[in-house]
N, C-alpha and C positions, 0 to 999 in steps of 0.2 A: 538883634537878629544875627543868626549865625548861616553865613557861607560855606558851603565844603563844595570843596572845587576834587573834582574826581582827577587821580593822573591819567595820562593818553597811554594809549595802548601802544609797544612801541612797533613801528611800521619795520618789516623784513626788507634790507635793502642789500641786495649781493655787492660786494664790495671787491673792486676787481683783484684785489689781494688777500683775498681770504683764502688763509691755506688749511681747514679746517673742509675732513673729507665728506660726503654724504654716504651712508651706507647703500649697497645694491646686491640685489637676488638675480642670478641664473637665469636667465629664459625660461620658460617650461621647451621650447621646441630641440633647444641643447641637448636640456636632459636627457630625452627622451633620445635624440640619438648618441649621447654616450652611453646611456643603457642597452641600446639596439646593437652598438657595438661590440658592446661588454658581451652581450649574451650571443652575438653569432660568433664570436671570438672563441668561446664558452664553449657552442655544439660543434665547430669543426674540431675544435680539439677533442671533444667527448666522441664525435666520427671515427677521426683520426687512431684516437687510440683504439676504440672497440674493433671496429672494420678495417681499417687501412693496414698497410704492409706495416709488419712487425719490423722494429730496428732491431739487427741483428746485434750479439753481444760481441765482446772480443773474441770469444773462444768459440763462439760460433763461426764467427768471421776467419777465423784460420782454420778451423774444421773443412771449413767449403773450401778455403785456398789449399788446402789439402787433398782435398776431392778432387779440386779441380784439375790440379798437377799430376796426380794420379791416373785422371782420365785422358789428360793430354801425352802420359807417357805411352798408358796402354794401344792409345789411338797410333801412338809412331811405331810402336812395336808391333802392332796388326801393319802396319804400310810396308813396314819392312819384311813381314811374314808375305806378304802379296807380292811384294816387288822379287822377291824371292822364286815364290810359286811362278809369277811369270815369267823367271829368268829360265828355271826349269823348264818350262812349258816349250818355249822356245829350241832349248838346246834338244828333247824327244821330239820338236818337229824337223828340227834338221836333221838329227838321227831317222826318224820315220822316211825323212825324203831320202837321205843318200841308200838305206836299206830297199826303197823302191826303185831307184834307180839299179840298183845293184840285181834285185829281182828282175826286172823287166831286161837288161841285158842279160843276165842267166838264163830266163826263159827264149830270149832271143837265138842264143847261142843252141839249146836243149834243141828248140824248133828245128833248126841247121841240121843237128845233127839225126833230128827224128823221122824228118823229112826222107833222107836217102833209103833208112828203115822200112818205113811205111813204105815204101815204093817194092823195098827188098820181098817185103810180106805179101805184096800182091801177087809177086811173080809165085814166089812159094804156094801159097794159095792156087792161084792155077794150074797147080801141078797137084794137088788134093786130090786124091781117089773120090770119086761118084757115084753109086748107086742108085741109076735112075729106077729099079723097080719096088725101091720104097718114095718115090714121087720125085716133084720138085725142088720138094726141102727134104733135109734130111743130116744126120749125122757120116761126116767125110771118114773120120778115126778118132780115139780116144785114148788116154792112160789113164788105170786107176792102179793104184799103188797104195799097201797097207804095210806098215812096218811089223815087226817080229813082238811080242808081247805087248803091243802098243794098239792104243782104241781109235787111233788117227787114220784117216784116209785120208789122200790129196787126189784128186785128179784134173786132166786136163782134156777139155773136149774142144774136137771141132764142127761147128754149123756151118752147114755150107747150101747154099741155091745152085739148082743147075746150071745158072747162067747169070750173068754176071748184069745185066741191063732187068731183070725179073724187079716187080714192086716190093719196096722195103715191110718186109715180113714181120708180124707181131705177133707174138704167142706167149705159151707156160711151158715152162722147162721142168721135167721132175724127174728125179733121181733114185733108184730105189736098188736097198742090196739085201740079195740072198748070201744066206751065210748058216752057222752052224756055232753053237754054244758048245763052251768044254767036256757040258755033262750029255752034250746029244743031240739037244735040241735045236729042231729045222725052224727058222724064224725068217719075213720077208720086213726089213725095217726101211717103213719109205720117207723120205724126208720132204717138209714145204718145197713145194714149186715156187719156179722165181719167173718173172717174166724178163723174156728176153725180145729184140731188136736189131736188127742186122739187114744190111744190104746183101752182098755177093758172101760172103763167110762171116763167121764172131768165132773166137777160140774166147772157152769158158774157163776158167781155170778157179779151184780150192779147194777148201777145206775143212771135213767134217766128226765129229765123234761118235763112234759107235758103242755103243752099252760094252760094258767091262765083260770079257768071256769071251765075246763073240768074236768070229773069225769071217772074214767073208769071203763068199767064194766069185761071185759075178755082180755084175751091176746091171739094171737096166736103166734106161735112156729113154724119155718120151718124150714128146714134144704135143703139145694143146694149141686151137686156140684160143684167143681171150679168154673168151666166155668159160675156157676150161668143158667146156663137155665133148665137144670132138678130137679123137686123137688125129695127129697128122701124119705122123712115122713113130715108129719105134724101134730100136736095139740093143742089142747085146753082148756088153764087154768082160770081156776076163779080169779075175783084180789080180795084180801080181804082190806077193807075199814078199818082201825083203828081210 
């Protein structure tokens, strides 16, 4: 009879100097976030480039430093165009003040001497001829004066109250002249009324064109009031022909 003796199976025994490695796999939980990485790594960049600010190139980048400089020059040349204007502005307001200054003693002085005038003019005036039987108001005297081939008249009138304390009088002044054309013709040409205002006297004084031809020979002289439909006085001056 025959034995067979089986061999033993040999038993794993780690041996503390085994330098023989064992193979090993990744985590799955790793993976997964180097992939997580990988891929938001992935869309900021794919953001970045689509949507975000463009990086500019070189010649972009000295284009704008270009611009820039440009803008900053124009900006100093506008400060100084201002600084300018306000230097101007100034120097017309000290001119505007010494020129006012300069008027208001002119007119100072003018007053001085206007003064004694006026004073002169009232006496004058109170020595003006009257005619109380064309009323209380009325015309004192007048000159009208027409030159030699010439369509000009000028005249000078005086209004005068019979008395000097009477209420400041308001009316229509109107002027109107007979006269005579080269070829014959009798014509009365009356010109707009003007309203006038005066205390004790007003001396009227101007100047007016008559139609080409015409020669005049008298003036008359009315006086309205406001309202123009009542007359108040009226008369009658000579024009003297030079």
């Amino acid at each position: 009879m025959v034995i067979r003796v089986q061999p033993k199976r040999a038993i794993f025994k780690p041996a503390p100097y085994d330098t023989r490695r064992r193979s090993r796999r990744l985590p799955s939980w790793l993976i997964l976030l180097l992939l997580g990485i990988l891929t938001g790594a992935s869309g900021m960049l794919v953001l970045q480039t689509s949507y975000g600010p463009k990086h500019l190139t070189s010649t972009e980048a000295q284009k704008l430093t270009e611009e820039l400089s440009s803008a900053t020059l124009e900006r100093q040349r506008l400060q100084t165009k201002l600084d300018e204007q306000a230097r101007l502005l100034d120097v017309a307001r000290e001119d505007s003040e010494k020129l006012n200054r300069a008027l208001k003693d002119e007119l100072s002085s003018t007053s001085a001497l206007v003064k004694p005038l006026k004073e002169q003019l009232n006496l004058f005036a109170q020595t003006l001829p009257f005619d109380p039987r064309f009323g209380p108001v009325g015309f004192s005297t007048a000159n009208f004066i027409q030159e030699k081939a010439s369509t000009k008249v000028t005249y000078l009138l005086w209004l005068l109250q019979e008395k000097p304390d009477r209420p400041e009088f308001k009316g229509l002044l109107e002027l109107s002249f007979e006269g005579v054309y080269n070829d014959g013709r009798v014509e009365t040409i009356t010109l707009a009324r003007s309203q006038v205002t005066f205390g004790h006297y007003l001396h009227v004084t101007g100047q007016t064109d008559l139609p080409a031809g015409f020669v005049a020979r008298r003036a008359n002289a009315r006086l309205f009031d406001l309202d123009g439909k009542r007359q108040i006085t009226w008369r009658v001056f000579p024009i003297v022909v030079k």
